[in-house]
N, C-alpha and C positions, 0 to 999 in steps of 0.2 A: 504494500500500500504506500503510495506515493503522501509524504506530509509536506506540507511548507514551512518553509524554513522559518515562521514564523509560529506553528504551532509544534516546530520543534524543540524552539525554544522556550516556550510555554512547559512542553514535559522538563526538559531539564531545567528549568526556574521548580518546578515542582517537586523533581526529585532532591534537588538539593536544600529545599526548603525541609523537606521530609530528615532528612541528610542531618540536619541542621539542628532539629528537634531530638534528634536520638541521643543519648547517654553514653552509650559506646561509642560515638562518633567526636571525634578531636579534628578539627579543619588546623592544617600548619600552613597551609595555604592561603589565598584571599578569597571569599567566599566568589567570587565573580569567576577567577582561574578556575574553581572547583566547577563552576556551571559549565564555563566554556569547555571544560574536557568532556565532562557529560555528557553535552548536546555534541562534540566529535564522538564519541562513543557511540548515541543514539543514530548518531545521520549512516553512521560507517555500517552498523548492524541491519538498519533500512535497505541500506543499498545492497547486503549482503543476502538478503531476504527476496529484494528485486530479481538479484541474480536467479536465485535456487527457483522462484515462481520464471521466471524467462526459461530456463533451462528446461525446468516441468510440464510447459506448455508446448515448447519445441519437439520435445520429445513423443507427446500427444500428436500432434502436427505433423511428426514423421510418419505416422502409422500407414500403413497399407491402403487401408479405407476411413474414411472421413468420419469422423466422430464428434459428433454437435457438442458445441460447449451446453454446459448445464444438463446434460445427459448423464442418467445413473452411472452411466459407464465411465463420461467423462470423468465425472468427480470421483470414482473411485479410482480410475488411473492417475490421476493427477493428486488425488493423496498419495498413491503407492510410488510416485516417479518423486513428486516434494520429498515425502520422506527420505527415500532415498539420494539424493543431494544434499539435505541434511547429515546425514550419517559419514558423506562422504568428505563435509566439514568439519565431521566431530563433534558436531554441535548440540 
């Protein structure tokens, strides 16, 4: 899912607010540094996500014969190919 980098910074304004609240958590940083790696965190895992769904649907795409998106079949393949691209990031 594609966010703007506008409401990406909203999560990370929020995680680090979260962040910020917790007891176990010590900032040796500047609370803003702390945001800004977050939301590089958050954008790079998006994109990483982008990939594995491109990959998944490509792979659908190859198939022999044509296979309607939003079809039972679809989305079971296309859970079983995501998955798979997951696993193959370790993730």
């Amino acid at each position: 899912m594609r966010l703007s980098r506008d409401k990406v910074n909203v999560l990370a304004r929020a995680v680090s607010d979260v962040l910020k609240q917790m007891d176990d958590v010590e900032f040796i940083e500047d609370p803003n540094t702390i945001r800004q790696e977050i939301r590089k965190f958050l954008e790079e895992l998006l994109n990483q996500e982008e990939k594995i769904d491109q990959s998944a649907r490509q792979k659908i795409e190859n198939q022999k014969r044509t296979i309607l998106e939003g079809s039972q079949e679809w989305d079971i393949l296309y859970r079983k190919y995501y998955s798979e691209e997951v696993k193959k990031l370790g993730i």
